[in-house]
C-alpha positions as CSV (number, residue, x, y, z in Angstrom):
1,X,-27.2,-26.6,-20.5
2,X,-24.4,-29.0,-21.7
3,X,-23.6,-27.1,-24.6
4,X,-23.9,-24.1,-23.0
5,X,-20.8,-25.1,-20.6
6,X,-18.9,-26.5,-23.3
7,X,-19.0,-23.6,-25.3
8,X,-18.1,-21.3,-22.5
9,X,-15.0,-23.3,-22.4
10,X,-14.2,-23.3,-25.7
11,X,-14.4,-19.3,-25.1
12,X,-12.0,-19.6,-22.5
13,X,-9.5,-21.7,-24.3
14,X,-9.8,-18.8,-27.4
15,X,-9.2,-15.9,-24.4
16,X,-5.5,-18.0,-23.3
17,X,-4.8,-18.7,-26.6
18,X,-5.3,-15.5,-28.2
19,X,-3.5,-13.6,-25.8
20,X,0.5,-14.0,-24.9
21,X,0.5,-13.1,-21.4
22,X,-3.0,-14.9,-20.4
23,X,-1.2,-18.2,-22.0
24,X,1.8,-17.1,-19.9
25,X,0.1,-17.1,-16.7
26,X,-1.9,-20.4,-17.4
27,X,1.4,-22.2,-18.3
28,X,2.0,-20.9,-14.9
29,X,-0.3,-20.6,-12.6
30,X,-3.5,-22.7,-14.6
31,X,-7.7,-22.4,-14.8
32,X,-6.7,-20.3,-11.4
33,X,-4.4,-17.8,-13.3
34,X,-5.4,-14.1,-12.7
35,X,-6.7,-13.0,-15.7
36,X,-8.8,-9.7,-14.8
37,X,-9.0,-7.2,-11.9
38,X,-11.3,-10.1,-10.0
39,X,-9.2,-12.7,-10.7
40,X,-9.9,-16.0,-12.8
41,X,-11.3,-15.3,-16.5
42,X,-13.1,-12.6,-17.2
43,X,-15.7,-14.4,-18.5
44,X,-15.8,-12.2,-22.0
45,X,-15.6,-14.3,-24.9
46,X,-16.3,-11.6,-26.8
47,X,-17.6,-12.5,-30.5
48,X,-18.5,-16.2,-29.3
49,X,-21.2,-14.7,-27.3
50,X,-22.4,-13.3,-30.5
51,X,-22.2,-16.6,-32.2
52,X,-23.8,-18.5,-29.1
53,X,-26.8,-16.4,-29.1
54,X,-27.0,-17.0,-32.8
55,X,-27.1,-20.7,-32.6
56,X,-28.3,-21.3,-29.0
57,X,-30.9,-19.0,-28.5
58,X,-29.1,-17.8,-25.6
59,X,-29.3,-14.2,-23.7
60,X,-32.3,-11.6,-23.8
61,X,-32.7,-11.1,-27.6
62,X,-36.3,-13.1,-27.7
63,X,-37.0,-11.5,-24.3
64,X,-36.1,-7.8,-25.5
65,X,-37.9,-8.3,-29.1
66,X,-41.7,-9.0,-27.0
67,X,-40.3,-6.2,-24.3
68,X,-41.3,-2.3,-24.9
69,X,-39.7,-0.9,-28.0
70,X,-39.2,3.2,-28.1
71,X,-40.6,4.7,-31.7
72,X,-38.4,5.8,-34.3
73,X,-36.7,9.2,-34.5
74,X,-37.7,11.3,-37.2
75,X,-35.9,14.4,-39.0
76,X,-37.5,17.7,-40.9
77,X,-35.5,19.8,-43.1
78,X,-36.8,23.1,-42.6
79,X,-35.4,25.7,-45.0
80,X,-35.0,29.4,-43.6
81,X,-34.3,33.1,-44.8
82,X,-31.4,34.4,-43.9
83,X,-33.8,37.2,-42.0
84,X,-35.4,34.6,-40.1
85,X,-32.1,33.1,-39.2
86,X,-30.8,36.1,-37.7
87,X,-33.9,37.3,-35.9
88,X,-36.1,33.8,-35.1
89,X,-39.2,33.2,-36.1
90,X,-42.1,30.9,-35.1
91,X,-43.1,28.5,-37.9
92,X,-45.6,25.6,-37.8
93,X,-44.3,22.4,-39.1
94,X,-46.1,19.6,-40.8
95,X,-44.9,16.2,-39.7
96,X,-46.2,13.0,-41.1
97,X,-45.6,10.1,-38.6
98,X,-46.8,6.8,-37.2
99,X,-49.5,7.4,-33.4
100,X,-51.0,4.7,-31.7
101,X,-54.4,3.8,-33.0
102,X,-57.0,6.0,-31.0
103,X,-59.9,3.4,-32.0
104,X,-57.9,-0.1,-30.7
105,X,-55.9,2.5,-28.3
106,X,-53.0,0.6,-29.5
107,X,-54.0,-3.2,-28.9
108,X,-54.8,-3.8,-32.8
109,X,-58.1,-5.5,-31.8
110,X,-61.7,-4.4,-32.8
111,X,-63.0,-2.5,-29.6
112,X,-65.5,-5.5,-28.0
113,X,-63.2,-7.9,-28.6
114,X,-59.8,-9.2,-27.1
115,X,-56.8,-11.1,-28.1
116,X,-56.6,-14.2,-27.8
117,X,-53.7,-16.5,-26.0
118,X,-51.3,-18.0,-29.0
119,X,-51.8,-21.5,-29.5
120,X,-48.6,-22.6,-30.7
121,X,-46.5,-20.8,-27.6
122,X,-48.9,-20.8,-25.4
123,X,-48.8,-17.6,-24.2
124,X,-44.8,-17.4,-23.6
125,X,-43.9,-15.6,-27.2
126,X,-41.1,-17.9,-27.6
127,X,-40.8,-21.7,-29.2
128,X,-38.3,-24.0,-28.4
129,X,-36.4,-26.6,-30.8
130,X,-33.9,-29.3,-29.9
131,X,-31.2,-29.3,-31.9
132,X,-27.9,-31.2,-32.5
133,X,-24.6,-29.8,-32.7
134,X,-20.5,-30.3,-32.5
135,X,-21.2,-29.6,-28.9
136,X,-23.7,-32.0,-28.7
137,X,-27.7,-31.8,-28.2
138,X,-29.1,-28.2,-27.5
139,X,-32.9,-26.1,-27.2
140,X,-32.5,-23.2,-29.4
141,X,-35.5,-20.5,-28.5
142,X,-36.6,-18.4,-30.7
143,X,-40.0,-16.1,-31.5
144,X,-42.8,-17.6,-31.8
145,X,-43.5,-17.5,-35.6
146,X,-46.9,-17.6,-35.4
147,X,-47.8,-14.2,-32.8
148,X,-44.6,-13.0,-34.0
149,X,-43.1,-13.6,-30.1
150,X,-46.4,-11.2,-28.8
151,X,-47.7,-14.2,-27.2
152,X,-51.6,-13.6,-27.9
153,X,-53.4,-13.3,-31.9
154,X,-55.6,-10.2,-32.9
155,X,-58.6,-12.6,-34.3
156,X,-60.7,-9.7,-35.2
157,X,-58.1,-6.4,-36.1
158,X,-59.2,-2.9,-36.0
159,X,-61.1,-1.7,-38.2
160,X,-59.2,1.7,-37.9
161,X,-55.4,0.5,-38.1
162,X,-56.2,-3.1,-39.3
163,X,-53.9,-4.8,-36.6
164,X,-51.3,-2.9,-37.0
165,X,-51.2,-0.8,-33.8
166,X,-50.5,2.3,-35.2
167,X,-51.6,4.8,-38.0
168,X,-50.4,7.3,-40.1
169,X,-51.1,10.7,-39.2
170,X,-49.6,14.3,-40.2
171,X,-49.7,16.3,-37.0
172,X,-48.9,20.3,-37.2
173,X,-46.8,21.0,-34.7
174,X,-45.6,25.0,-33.8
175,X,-42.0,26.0,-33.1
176,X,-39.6,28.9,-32.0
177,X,-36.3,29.4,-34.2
178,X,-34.8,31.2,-32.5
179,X,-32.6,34.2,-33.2
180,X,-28.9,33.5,-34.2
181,X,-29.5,29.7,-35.5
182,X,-26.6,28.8,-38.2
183,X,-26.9,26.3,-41.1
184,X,-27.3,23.3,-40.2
185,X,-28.4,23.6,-36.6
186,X,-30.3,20.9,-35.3
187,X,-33.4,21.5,-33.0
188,X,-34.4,18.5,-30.9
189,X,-38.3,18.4,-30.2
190,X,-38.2,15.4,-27.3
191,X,-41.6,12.8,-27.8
192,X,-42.4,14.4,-31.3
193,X,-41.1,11.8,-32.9
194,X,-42.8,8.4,-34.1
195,X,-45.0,6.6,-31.4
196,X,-43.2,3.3,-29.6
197,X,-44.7,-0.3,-29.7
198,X,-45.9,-2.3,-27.4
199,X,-45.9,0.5,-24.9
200,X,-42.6,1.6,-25.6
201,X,-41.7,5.4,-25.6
202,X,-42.0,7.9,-28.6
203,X,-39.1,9.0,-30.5
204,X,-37.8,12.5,-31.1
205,X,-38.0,15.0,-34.2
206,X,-35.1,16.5,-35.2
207,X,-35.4,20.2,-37.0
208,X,-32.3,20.8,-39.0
209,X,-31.9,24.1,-40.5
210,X,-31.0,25.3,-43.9
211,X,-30.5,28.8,-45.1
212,X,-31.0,30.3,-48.0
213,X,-28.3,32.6,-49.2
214,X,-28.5,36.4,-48.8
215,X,-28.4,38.6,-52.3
216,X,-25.6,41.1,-50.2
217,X,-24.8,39.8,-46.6
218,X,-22.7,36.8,-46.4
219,X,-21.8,34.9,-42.8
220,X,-19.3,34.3,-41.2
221,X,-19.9,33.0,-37.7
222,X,-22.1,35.8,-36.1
223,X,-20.6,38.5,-38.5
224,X,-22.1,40.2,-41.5
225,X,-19.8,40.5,-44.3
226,X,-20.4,42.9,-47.0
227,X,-18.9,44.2,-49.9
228,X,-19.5,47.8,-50.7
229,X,-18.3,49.1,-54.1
230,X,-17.5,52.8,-54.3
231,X,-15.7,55.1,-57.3
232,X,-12.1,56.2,-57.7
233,X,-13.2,60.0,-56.1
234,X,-14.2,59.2,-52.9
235,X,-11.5,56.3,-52.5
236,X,-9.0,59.0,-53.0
237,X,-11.0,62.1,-51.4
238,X,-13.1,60.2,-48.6
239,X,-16.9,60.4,-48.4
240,X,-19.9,59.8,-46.0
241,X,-21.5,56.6,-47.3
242,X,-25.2,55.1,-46.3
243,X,-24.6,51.2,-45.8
244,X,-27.1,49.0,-45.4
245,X,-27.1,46.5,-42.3
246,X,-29.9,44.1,-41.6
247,X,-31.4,46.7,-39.0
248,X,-31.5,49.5,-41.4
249,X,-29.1,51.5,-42.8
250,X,-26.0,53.1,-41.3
251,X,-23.3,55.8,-42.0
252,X,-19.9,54.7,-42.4
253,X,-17.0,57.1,-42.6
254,X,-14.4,56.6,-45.7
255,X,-10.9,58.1,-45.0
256,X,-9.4,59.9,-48.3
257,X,-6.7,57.7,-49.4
258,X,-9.0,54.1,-49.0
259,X,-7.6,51.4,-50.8
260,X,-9.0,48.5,-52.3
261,X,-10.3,45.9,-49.8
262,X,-9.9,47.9,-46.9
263,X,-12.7,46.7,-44.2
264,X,-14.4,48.5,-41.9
265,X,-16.0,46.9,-38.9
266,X,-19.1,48.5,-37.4
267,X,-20.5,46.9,-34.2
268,X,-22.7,45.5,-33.0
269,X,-24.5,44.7,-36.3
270,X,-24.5,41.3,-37.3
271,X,-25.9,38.0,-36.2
272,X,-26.9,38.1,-32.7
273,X,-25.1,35.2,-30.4
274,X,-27.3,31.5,-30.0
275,X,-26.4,30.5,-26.0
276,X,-25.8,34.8,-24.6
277,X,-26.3,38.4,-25.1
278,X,-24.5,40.4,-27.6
279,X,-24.3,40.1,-31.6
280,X,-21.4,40.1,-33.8
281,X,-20.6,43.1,-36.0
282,X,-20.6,43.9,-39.7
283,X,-17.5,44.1,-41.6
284,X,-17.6,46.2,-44.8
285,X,-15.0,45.8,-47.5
286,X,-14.8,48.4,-50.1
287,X,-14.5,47.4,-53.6
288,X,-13.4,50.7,-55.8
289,X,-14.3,50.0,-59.0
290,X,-13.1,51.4,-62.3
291,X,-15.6,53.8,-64.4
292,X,-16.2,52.5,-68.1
293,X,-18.0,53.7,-71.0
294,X,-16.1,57.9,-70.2
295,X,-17.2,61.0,-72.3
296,X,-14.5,63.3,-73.7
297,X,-14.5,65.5,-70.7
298,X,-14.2,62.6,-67.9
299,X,-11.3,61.5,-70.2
300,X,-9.6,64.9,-70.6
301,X,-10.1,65.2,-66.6
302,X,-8.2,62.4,-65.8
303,X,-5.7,62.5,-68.3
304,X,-4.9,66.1,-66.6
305,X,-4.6,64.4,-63.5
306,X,-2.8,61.3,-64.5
307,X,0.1,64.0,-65.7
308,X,0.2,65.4,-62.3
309,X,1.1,62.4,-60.8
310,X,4.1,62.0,-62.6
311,X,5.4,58.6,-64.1
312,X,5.7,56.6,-61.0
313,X,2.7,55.4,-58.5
314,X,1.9,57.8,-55.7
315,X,2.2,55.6,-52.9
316,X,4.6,55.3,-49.5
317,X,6.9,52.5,-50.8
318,X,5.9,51.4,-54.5
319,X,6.5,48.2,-56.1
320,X,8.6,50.2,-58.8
321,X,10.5,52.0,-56.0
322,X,11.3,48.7,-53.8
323,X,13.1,47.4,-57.2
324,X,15.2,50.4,-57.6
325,X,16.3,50.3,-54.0
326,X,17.2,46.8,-54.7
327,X,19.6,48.1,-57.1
328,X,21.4,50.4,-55.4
């Protein structure tokens, strides 16, 4: 207890020193100076309680460590299709994890028997040393070595979990994606996750989703981006063009005079929203591509209708023409 109040005072010498206006107001006003909103010190001395603890044994550590711990959290990977991504699905899952021993329900002794009352702490899950230090004579408590700071001995385990409390197990466990999920979405299944000891809570499982790419449809948020490659003729004369959409198929309208990378948007056809109602929409960029590999009419063809074009592009403002008006 002596070194407990000498170290506390030693915190509060660190607090006035270490801080300009404190110092100021004990030069002033001394040990009554207001240091905090309730006046005096505020009783913080921040990393030597850290160190106290440490060396004296001092706070709730040993107390917490015998106390109820929650289990661990766990975290699946679960790797999607694009399709199930944007219209759910219901998977069953495979989870590996640590459950309370149903043979020992979770005491670690052989059904029959009982543990037994530690010898060396008597029961209390803590020892206590004296020790010597700068501060002078001190008890440091600590866990009990021997039972581990569970105050009691398994003198004849489980034959199921050998002591340990817990087993591993792989439990299949069913769950809704649902429709909308992005990459990397995490879906929290609450007490799914590794049992607790010593009565303690489980933890949670964590689903985090990964998609797999789409051979046409990219994403982009909740729309559906998708390049559509179409020839010179119906850039230039227009067409009526099937495109496909995750629903189906749809027709999509292509004006005559289409240039590259123009995009279309067509509702309503892309990834429908997570948290409300409504989907985003799928947006078509055309691609026109050149033909290769022509025959000597397909060649003569064009070249008649390259000379009808004359020497300069037929466009509104051309590159070409925007020099010239440079010039003038």
């Amino acid at each position: 207890q002596a070194a407990e109040e000498k170290f506390k005072e030693a915190g509060e010498a660190y607090q006035v020193l270490s801080d300009a206006e404190k110092r100021q107001l004990y030069d002033r006003y001394g040990h009554n100076a207001p240091m905090g909103s309730g006046g005096g010190f505020t009783g913080d001395m921040g990393g030597f309680a850290d160190i106290f603890e440490e060396f004296f044994g001092f706070g709730t550590r040993s107390a917490a460590r015998r106390g109820p711990q929650p289990g661990a959290h766990l975290k699946y990977n679960l790797a999607l299709e694009f399709e199930q991504a944007v219209f759910g699905v219901d998977r069953e899952l495979e989870i590996p994890r640590l459950e309370t021993c149903q043979h020992c329900h979770g005491s670690g002794a052989e059904p029959g028997t009982t543990p037994v009352r530690c010898p060396q702490c008597q029961g209390s899950g803590e020892v206590r040393r004296a020790a010597q230090s700068i501060f002078g004579s001190f008890v440091n408590v600590m866990p009990c070595p021997r039972c581990e700071g569970e105050g009691e001995i398994v003198s004849t385990p489980c034959s199921n979990c050998r002591g340990q409390k817990r087993v591993q197990v792989t439990r299949k466990l069913n769950i809704k994606i649902p429709a909308g999920v992005d990459d990397g979405t995490q879906i929290r299944l609450a007490g799914e996750g590794e049992a607790g000891a010593r009565g303690g809570p489980p933890g949670n499982l964590y689903v985090v989703v990964n998609i797999k790419d789409h051979p046409i449809f990219r994403r982009e948020g909740n729309d559906l981006l998708l390049d559509l490659p179409i020839n010179i003729a119906q850039a230039a004369l227009g067409d009526e063009i099937e495109v496909p959409t995750m629903n189906g198929k749809t027709e999509l309208t292509i004006p005559p005079g289409t240039q590259h990378g123009k995009t279309f948007r067509v509702k309503d056809e892309g990834v429908p929203h997570l948290r409300r109602k409504g989907r985003g929409d799928l947006i078509v960029a055309v691609q026109i591509t050149v033909p290769q590999n022509l025959n000597e009419k397909q060649k003569t063809l064009l070249r008649d209708f390259a000379r009808t074009l004359g020497k300069e592009p037929n466009s509104p403002k051309s590159v070409l023409g925007k020099v010239k008006d440079a010039f003038k």
